[in-house]
C-alpha positions as a Python dict, from the first residue, in 0.01 Angstrom:
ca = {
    (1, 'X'): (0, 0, 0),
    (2, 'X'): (385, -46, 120),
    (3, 'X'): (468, -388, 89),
    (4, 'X'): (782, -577, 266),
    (5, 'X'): (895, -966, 96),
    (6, 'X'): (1066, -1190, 331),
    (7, 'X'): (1248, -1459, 188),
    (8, 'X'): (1320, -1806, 402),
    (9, 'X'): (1417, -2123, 246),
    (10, 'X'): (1162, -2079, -84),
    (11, 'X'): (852, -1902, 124),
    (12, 'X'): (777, -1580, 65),
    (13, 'X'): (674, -1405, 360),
    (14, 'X'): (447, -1020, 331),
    (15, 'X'): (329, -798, 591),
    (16, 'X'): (169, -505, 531),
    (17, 'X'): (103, -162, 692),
    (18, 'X'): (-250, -224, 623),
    (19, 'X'): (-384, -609, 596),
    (20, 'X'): (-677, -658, 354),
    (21, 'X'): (-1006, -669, 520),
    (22, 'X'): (-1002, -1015, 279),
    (23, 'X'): (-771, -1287, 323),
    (24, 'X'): (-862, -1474, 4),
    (25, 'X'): (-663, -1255, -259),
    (26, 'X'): (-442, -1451, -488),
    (27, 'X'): (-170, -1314, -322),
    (28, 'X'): (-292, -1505, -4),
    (29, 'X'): (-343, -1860, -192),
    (30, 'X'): (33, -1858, -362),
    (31, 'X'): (179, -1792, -59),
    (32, 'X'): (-36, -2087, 117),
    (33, 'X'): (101, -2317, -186),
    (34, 'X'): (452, -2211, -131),
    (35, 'X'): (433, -2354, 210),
    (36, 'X'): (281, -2621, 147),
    (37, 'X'): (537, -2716, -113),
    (38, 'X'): (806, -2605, 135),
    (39, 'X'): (641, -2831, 400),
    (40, 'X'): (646, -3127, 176),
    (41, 'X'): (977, -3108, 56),
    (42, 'X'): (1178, -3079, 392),
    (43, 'X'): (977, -3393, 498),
    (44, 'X'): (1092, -3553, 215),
    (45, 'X'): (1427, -3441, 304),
    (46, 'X'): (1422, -3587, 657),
    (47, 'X'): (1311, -3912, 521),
    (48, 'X'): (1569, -3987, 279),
    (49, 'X'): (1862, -3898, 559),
    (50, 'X'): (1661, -4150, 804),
    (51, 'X'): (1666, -4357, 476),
    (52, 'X'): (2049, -4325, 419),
    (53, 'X'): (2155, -4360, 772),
    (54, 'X'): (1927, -4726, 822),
    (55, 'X'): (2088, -4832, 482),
    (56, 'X'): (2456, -4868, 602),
    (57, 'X'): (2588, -5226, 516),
    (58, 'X'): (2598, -5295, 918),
    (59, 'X'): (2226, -5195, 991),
    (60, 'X'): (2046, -5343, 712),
    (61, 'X'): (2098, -5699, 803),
    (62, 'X'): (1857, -5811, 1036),
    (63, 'X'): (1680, -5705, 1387),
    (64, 'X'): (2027, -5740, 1568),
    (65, 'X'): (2209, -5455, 1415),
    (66, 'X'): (2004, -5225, 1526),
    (67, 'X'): (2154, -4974, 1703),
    (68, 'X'): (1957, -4590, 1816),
    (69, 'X'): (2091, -4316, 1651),
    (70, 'X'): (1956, -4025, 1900),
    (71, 'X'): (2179, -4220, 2203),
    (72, 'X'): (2491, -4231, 1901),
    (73, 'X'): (2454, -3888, 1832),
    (74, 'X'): (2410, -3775, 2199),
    (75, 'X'): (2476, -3963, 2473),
    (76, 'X'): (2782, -4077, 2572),
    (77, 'X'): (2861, -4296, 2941),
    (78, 'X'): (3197, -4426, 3049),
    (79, 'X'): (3544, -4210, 3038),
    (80, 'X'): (3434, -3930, 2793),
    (81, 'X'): (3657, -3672, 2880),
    (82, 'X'): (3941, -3530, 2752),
    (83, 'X'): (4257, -3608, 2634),
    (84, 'X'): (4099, -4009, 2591),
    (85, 'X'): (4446, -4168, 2511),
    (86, 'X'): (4701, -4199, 2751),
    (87, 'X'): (4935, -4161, 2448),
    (88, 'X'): (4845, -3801, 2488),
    (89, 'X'): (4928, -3785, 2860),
    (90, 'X'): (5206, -4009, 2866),
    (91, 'X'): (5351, -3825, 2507),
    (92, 'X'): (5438, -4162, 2346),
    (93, 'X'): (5444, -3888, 2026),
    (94, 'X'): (5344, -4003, 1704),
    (95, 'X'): (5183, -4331, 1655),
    (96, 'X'): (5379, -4572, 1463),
    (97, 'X'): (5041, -4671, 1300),
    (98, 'X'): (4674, -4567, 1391),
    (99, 'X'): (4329, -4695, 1239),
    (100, 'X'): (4055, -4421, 1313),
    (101, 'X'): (3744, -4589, 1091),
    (102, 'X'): (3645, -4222, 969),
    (103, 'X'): (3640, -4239, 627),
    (104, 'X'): (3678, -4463, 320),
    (105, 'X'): (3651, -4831, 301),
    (106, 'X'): (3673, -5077, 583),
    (107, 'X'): (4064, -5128, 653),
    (108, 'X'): (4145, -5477, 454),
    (109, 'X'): (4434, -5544, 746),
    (110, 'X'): (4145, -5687, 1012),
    (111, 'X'): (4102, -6034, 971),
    (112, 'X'): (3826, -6312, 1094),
    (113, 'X'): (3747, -6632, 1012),
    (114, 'X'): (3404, -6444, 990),
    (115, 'X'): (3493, -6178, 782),
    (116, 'X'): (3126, -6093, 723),
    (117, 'X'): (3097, -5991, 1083),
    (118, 'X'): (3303, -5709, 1042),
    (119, 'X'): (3275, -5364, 914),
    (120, 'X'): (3184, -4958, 1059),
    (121, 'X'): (2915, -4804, 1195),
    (122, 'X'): (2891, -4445, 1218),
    (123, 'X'): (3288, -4406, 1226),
    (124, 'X'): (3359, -4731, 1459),
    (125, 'X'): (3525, -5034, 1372),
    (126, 'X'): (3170, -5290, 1418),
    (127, 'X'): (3223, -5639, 1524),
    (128, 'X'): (2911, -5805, 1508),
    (129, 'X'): (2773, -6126, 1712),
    (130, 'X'): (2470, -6203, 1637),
    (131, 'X'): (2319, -6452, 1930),
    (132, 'X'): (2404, -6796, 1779),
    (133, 'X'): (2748, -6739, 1768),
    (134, 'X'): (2946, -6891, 2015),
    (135, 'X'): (3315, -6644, 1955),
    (136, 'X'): (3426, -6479, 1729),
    (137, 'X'): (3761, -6271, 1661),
    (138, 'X'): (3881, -6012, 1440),
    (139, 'X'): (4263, -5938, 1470),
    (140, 'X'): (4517, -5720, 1230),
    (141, 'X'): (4712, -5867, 1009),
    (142, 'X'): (5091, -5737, 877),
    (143, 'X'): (5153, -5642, 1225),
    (144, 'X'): (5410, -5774, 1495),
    (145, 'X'): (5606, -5645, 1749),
    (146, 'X'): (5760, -5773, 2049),
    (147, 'X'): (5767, -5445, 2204),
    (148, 'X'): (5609, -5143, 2232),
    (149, 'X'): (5208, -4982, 2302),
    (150, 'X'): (4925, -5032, 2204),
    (151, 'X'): (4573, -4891, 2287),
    (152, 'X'): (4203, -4869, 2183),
    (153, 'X'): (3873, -4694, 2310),
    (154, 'X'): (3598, -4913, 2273),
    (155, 'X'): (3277, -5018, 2413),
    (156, 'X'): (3082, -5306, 2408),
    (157, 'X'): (2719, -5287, 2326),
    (158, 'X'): (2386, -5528, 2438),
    (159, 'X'): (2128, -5515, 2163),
    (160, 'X'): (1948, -5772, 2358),
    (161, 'X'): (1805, -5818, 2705),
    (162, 'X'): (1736, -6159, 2685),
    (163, 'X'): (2021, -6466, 2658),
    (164, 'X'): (2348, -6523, 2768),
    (165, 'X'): (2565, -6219, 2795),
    (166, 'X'): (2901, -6268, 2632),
    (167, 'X'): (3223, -6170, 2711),
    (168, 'X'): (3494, -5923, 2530),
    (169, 'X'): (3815, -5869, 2534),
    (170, 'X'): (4106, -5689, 2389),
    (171, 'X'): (4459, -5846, 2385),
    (172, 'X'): (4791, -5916, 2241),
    (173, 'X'): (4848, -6251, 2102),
    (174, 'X'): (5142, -6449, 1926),
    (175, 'X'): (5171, -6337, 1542),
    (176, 'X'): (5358, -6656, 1434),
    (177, 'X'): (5103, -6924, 1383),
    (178, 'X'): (5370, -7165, 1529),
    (179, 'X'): (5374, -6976, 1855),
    (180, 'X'): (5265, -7110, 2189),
    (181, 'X'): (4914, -6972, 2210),
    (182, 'X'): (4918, -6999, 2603),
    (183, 'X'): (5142, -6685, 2598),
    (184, 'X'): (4876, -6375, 2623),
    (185, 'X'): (4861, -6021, 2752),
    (186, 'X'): (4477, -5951, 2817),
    (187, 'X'): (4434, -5557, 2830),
    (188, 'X'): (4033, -5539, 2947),
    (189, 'X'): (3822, -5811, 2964),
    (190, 'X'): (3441, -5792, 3062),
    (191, 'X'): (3088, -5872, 3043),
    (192, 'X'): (2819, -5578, 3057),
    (193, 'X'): (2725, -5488, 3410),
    (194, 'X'): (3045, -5613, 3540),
    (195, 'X'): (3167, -5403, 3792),
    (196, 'X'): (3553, -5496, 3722),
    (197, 'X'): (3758, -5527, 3417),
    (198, 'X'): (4067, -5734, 3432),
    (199, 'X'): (4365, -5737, 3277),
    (200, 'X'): (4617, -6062, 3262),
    (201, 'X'): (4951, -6144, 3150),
    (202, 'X'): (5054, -6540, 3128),
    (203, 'X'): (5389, -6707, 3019),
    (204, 'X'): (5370, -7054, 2862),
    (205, 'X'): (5813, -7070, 2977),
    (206, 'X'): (5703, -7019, 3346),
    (207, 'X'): (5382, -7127, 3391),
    (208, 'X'): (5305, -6800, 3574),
    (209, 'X'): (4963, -6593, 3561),
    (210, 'X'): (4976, -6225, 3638),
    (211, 'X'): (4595, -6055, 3708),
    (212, 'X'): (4424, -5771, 3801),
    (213, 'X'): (4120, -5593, 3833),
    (214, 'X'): (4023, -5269, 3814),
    (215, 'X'): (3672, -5164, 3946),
    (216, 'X'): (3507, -4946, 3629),
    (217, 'X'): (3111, -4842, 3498),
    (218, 'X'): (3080, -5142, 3273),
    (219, 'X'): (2751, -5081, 3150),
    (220, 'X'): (2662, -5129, 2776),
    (221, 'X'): (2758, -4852, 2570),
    (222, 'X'): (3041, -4717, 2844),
    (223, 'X'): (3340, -4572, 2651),
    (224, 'X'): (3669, -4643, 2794),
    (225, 'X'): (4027, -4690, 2637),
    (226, 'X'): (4276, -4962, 2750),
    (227, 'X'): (4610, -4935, 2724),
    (228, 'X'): (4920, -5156, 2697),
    (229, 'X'): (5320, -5100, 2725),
    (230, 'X'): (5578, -5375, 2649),
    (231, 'X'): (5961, -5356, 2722),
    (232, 'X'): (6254, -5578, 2821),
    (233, 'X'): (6167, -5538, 3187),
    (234, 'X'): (5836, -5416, 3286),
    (235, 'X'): (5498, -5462, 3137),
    (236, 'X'): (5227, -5108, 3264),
    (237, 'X'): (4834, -5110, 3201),
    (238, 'X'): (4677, -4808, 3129),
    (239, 'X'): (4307, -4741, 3193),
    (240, 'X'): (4110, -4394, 3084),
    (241, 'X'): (4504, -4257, 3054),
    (242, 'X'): (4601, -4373, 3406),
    (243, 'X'): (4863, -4595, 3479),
    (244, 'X'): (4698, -4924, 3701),
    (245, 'X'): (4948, -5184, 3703),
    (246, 'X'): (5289, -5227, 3623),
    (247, 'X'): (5439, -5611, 3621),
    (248, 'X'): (5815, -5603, 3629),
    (249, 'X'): (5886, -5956, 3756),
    (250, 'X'): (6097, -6164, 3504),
    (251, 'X'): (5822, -6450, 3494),
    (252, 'X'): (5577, -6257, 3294),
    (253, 'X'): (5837, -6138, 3069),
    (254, 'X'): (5794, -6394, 2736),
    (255, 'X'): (5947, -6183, 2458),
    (256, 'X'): (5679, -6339, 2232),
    (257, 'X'): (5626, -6099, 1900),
    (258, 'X'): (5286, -5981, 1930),
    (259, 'X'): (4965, -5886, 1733),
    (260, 'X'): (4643, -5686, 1852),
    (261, 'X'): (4308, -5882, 1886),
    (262, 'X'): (3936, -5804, 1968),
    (263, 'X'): (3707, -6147, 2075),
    (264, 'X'): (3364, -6181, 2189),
    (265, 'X'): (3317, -6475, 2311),
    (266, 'X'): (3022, -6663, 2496),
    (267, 'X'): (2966, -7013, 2716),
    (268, 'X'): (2776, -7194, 2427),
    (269, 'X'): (2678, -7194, 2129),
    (270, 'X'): (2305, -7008, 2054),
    (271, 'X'): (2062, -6849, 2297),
    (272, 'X'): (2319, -6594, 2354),
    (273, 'X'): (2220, -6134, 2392),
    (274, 'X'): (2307, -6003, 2028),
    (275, 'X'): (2584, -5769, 2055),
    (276, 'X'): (2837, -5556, 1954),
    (277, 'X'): (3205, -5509, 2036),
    (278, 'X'): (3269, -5188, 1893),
    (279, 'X'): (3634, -4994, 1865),
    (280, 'X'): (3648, -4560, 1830),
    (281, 'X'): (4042, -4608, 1720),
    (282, 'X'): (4339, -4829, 1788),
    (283, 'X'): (4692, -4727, 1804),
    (284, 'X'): (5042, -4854, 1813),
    (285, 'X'): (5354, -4649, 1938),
    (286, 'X'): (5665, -4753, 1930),
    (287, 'X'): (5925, -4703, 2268),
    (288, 'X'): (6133, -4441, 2093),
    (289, 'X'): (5947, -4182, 2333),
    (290, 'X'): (5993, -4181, 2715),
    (291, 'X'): (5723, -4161, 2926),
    (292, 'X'): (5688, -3848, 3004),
    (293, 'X'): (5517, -3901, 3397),
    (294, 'X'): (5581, -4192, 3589),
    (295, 'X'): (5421, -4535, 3533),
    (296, 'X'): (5472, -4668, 3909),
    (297, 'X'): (5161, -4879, 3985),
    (298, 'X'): (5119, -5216, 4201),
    (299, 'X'): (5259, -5514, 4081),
    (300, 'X'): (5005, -5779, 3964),
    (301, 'X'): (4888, -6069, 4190),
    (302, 'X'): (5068, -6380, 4035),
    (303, 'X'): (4941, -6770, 4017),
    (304, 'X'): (5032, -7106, 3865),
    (305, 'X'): (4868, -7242, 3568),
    (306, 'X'): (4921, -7543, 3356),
    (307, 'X'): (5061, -7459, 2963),
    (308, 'X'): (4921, -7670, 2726),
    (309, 'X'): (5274, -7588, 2481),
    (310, 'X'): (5562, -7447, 2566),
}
């Protein structure tokens, strides 16, 4: 009787021209046993990656690190097309240095005061706030520049429904610890479900405020990348690679040396939705590069404010 094996990941499959009146030859039982074992060792399989991926440092801490892998791994809402950096439009060239989060160990150059906080998730630099934290901030240290761009894709994500939502932001700051800390340049800040972002420069010299907003799907989990560029005379936002605002009034011009921060930050202290503030890649490009389209955008909407240094 001709006879045809069949073989597919350890089971042996055989038809015949002519099947046995009897299906209980010992032929019939090892292949039943092979499957079986087959069966048993692919579920096996399947549990230790669901194993491996829950055991990451970030998602074995408690209840509000959780985050659902089949959304990670499929979904994505926000600006998800491509190119995602306006370095790419703009061709600001190569990046004078990037952090991507891909591989290896968690880069030692971002700082906190709660270091513990920090760390990557499934290729993202993680900052974690769990709800009875009131702020916290993770910036990079080594790095200061009084000119130049900067930019990150990031998203902020709710692990919570209940509590005070907090707010995130992504900024330049002064390096030098003896710098005026009234002198900022806020690239987005937001709360999930707002339906702005805004942006904000502010010069401790002047006492000017510069501010926008920029209308944008804010929900948790919405990818988009904010973008900065500094010079002598003009300060442009950039938002999902398009140029929003650029500032070219002398007021918001500081000249302050500057160094890239994330903060989430909430009203109070406890009570607040567990989230995360989490960052694809940031980049920093020097001006050697012209832009290569034009950055002409409205100008900013300007107010007073009161510096507390100077």
């Amino acid at each position: 009787m001709p006879r045809t094996c069949l073989t597919w990941l350890g089971m042996s499959r055989i038809t015949e021209t002519n099947p046995p009146s009897a299906p209980t030859s010992s032929v019939g039982r090892s292949v039943a046993r092979r499957f079986v074992a087959t069966f048993l060792g692919l579920t096996l399989l399947v549990g230790l990656l669901g194993a491996a991926t829950l055991g990451t440092p970030q998602a074995a801490h408690r209840e509000d690190q959780t985050l659902s892998d089949p959304i990670e791994l499929v979904a994505c809402i926000g600006y998800c097309s491509y190119p995602r950096n306006a370095g790419k439009v703009f061709r600001w060239g190569r990046e004078k240095w990037r952090d991507e989060f891909e591989v290896g160990a968690f880069p030692r150059t971002w700082k906190s005061h709660k270091q513990r906080l920090l760390g990557m998730q499934h290729g993202m630099f993680t900052i974690r706030a769990p709800r009875s934290i009131r702020k916290i901030a993770a910036w990079r240290e080594g790095h200061q520049a009084a000119y130049g761009r900067w930019e990150a894709r990031l998203r902020a994500v709710e692990l919570a429904t209940a509590g005070q939502k907090y707010t995130f932001t992504w900024q330049l700051v002064p390096a030098n610890a003896d710098a005026c800390t009234d002198n900022r340049i806020v690239l987005a800040t937001y709360r999930t479900g707002d339906r702005a972002v805004r942006g904000m420069v502010q010069n401790a010299k002047t006492g000017k405020r510069f501010v926008f907003r920029k209308g944008l799907d804010l929900r948790s989990r919405a990818w988009h990348a904010f973008a900065i560029e500094v010079t002598r005379n003009h300060i442009s936002w950039f938002v999902d690679t398009r140029v929003v605002r650029t500032e070219r009034r002398p007021a918001a011009l500081s000249g302050t040396q500057w160094r890239p921060e994330f903060v989430i930050e909430a009203a109070s202290r406890g009570g607040n939705r567990s989230s995360w503030l989490q960052m694809d890649w940031v980049r920093h490009y020097t001006l050697a590069r012209p832009n290569a389209k034009s950055i002409r955008a409205p100008r900013m909407r300007m107010t007073d404010f009161t510096p507390t240094c100077g």
